[in-house]
N, C-alpha and C positions, 0 to 999 in steps of 0.2 A: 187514613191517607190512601189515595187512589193508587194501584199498580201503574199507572204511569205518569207517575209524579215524575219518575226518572227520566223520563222522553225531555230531549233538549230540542230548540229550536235550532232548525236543520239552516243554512246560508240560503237565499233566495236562488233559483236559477237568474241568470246577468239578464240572459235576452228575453225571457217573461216580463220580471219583475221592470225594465228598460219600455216593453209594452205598455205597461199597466202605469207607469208613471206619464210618459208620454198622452194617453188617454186622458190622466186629472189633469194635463196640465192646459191652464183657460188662455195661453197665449197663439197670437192669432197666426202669426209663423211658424210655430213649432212644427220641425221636422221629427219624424222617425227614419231613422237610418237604421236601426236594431235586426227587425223581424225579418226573416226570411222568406218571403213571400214575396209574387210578384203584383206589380199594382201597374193599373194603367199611367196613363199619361195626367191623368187628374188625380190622382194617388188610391183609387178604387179599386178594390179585390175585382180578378176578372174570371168570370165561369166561362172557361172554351166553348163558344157556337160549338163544334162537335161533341164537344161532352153533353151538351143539352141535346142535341140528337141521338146521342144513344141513349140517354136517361128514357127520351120519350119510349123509342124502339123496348125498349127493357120493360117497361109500362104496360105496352100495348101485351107485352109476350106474360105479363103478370097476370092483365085480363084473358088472357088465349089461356092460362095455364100453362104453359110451356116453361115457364120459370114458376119458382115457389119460394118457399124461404123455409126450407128443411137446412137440416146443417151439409157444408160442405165436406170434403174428403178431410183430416185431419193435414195431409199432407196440401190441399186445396185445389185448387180449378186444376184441372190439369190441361186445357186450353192454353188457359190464362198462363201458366209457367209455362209450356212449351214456346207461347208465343214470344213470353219476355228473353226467355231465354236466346232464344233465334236471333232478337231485335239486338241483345249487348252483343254477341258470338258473330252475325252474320249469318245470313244463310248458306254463304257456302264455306263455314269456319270445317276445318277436316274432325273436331271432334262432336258434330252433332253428325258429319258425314258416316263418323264412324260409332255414331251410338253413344259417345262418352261422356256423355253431358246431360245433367238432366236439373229442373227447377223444382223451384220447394214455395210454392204463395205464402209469403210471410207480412206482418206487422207491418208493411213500407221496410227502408233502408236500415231501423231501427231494429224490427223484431228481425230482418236478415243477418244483421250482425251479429245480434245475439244468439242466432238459430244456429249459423255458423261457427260462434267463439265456443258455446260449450259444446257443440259435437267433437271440436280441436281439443277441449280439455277432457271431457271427459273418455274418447276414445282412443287418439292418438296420442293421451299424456301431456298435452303441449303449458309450457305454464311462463313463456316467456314472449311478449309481443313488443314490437316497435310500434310507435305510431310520431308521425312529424312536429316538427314544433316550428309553430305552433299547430296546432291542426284542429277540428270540428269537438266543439267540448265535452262530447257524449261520447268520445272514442272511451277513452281512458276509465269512465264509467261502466260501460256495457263488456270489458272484456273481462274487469276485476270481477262482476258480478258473472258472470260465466267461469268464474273460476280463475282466470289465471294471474300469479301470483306478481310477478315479475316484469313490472310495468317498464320500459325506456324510449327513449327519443332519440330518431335521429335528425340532425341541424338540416333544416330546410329554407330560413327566410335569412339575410344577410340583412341587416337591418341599416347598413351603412353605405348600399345600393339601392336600397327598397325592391331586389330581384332573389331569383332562385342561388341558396347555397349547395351550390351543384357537388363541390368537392367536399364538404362538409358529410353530406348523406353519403356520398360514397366510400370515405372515412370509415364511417358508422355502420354502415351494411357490411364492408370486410371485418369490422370488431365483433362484430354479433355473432354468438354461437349457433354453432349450426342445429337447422329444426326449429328457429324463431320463425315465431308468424310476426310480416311485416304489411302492415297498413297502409295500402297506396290508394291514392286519390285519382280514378280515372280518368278525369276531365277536371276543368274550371276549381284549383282546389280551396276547401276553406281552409281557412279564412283568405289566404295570400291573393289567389285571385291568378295564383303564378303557375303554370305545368311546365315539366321537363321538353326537352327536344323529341325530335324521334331516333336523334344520334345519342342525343341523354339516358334516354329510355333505354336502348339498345346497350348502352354502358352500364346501367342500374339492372337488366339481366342478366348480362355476363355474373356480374359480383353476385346477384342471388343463387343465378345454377352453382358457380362455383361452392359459395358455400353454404349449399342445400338448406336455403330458407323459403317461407311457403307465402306466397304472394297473397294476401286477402284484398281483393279491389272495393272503393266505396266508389259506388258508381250513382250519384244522385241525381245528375244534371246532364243524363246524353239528350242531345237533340236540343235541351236548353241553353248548354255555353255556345256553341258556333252556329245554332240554327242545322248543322248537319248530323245525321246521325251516325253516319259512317266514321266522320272525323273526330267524333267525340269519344267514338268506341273504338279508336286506333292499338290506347297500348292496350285494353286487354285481348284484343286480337291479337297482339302483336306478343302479348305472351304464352299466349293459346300454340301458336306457330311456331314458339321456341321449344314447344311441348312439356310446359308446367303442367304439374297439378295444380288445380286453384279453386278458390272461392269468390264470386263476388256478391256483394250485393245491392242491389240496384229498387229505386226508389221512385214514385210516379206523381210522388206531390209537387212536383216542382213540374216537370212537363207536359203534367196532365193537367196541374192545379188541384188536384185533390188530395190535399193534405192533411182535411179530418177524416179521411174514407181510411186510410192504409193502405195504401196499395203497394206491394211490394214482392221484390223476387230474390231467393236466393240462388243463383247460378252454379254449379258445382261441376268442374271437370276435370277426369281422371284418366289414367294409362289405361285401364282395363274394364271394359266394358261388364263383364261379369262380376265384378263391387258393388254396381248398383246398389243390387237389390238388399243387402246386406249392410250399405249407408242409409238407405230411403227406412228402411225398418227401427233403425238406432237414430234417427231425426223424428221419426215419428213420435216414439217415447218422450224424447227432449220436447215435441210440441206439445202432446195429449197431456202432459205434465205443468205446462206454463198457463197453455192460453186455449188448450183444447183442440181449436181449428179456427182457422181465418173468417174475418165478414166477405161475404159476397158481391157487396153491390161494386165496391171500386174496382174488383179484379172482372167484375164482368163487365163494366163501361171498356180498360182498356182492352179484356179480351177482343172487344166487341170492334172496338174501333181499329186495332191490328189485325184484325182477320176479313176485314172488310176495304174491300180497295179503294172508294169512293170515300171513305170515314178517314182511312190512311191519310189518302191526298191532302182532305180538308185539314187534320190533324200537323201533318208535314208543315203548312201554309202557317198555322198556329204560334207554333215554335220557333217557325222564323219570324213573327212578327216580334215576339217576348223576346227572343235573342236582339234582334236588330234596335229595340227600344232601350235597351241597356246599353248596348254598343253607342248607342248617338248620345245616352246620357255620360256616358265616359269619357266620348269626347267634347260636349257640351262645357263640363266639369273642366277639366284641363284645361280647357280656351280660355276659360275669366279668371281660370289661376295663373294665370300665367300673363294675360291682358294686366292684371292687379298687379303685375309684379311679385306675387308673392314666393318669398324666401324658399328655396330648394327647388330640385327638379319635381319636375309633376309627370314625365312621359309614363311613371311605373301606372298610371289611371287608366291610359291607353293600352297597354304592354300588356296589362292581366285581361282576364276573362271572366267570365260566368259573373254570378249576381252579386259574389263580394269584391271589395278590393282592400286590401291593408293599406291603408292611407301613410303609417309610417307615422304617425303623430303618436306623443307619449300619453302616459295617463292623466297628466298634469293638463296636456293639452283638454282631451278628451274632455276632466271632467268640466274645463273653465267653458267648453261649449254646450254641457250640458247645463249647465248651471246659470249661466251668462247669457250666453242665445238661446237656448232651447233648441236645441241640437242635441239629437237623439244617438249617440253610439256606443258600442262596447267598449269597454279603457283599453284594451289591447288595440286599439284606431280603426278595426274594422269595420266598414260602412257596408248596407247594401244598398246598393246601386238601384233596389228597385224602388226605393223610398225617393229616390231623385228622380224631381219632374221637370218639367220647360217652367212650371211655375215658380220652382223655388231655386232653381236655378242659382241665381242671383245672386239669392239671400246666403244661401248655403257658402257661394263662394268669398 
């Protein structure tokens, strides 16, 4: 008998295995609402004009010699992090004014969290996190596998409003022992689609300085939920300003579109600028250990494109296009639900942001549209919004 007779078959991931079915299936409507991606207007993956000019620039400096493909720092571009880092903080955030901030090129959003979760376990001891519920389904996975023990949820979706359960998380954050790492979603969050106020916000800090819990930010979608960048990177500025220490990590497959590259930054800010070097050395081991050191090419298109004014611009212009194409499909959506008559309010479509939205519909619902139409979505009712076109419109509704 083989030593791993004992291996069982593991549960499918929902939003693959949701892709993969959608692909066999030969019906001529069939929507995908599943995949996280953005698609155009005809439902086609879209390579940014700017990203294909820095690919080429990248090219040209491959033939020049100027670039190579030796390995990176362990720790990665250091360009590339200073810039991401700038781009979530601000440039005139007071703790890059003051040295205290520094980036780690990681994995995309993915290998940050996790670069993050076990520096928190295995340094500062930490073995207790919150993360929202519902919230993005790789939270709950990446922190247990970093180690930490003591998974909980605080209440974020009201499901009898289809809106934020504002009192509920605030609830939950005064229950939590002090020194819990608490999982917040920067902008546009998954799955809801729903962010706090900036009066909410400001309430969700009091409650954490009080009871000395440590803000981890998942920051996937700045410059993709409102087209601005500034607006999107509000609360973790605005926790930066309260003078947290924090963690974020922030993700470039979603506004860059490059979601097979990795592109990604771990942000870290502290009181004492003399920590550094003594965090950056015990991140390092946690990276040399997992994955070595980061690929190159993604961190150098956005190094490329952030440090370059005329790529910036072009890039700025991008963002708002992808932002603005979701926006008209959200209200597109809501119009002929609502035209239909159909049963319940619909404003929560318009209300949320960024590329999902919690539709509010059951499992039951879900699967009679998966089954029945060919209607592609997670049983938990969330859609993205980028799988919605002018063309299916219609059909969808």
């Amino acid at each position: 008998m083989s030593e791993f007779a004992v291996v069982e078959a593991a549960p499918p991931i929902e939003v693959f295995q949701l892709s993969r079915d959608c692909q066999a299936d030969t019906h001529p409507q069939k929507i995908n609402l599943g995949v996280g991606a953005y698609r155009t207007p005809e439902g086609k993956p879209w390579i940014l004009p700017v990203v294909k000019k820095a690919e080429a620039q990248l090219a040209k400096d491959i033939d020049a010699e100027t670039i190579n493909h030796e390995y990176l720092p362990v720790l990665g571009l250091d360009s590339f992090a200073r810039a991401a880092t700038s781009m979530v903080l601000g440039k005139d955030s007071p703790a890059l004014k003051e040295e205290r901030a520094f980036g780690v090129q990681s994995l995309s959003g993915t290998g940050a969290l996790r670069n993050g979760a076990e520096f928190l376990f295995r340094q500062l001891k930490r073995t207790v996190f919150y993360f929202s519920d519902p919230t993005w389904g790789n939270h709950g996975l990446i922190f247990k596998n970093a180690g930490f023990t003591d998974a909980r949820k605080y209440r974020y979706w009201n499901k009898d409003t289809c809106g934020f359960n504002f009192e509920g998380m605030i609830e939950d954050l005064q229950n939590a022992p002090e020194g819990a790492v608490i999982i917040l979603h920067a902008c546009a969050h998954n799955p809801t689609g729903i962010d706090p106020s900036q009066e909410q916000w400001g309430k969700i800090a009091d409650v954490m300085q009080e009871k000395r819990l440590f803000p981890f930010f998942d920051c996937a979608y700045q410059g993709f939920a409102s087209g601005d960048l500034d607006q999107d990177a509000w609360a973790v500025r605005f926790f930066v300003e309260r003078g947290f220490e924090m963690f974020c990590s922030q993700s470039f497959s979603k506004n860059f579109g490059l979601y097979n590259e990795r592109a990604g930054n771990l942000t870290v800010v502290v009181k004492d600028k003399s920590l550094i070097e003594n965090m950056k050395s015990q991140i390092t081991l946690i990276v040399r250990a997992m994955y070595s050191n980061p690929p190159a090419h993604g961190g150098r298109i956005v190094d490329l494109v952030l440090k370059d004014e005329q790529l910036f611009k072009e890039w700025c212009e991008c963002i708002k296009v992808m932002s603005s194409r979701i926006i008209e499909m959200r209200q597109g959506l809501r119009e002929r639900l609502e035209k239909l008559n159909t049963p319940g309010q619909w404003n929560h479509i318009t209300e949320q942001i960024g590329m999902f939205s919690f539709t509010g519909l059951t499992p039951e619902m879900c699967q009679f549209l998966l089954k029945e139409k060919h209607v592609y979505l997670l049983k938990n009712g969330r859609i993205s919004m980028c799988g919605v076109t002018p063309s299916n419109l219609d059909y969808l509704a």
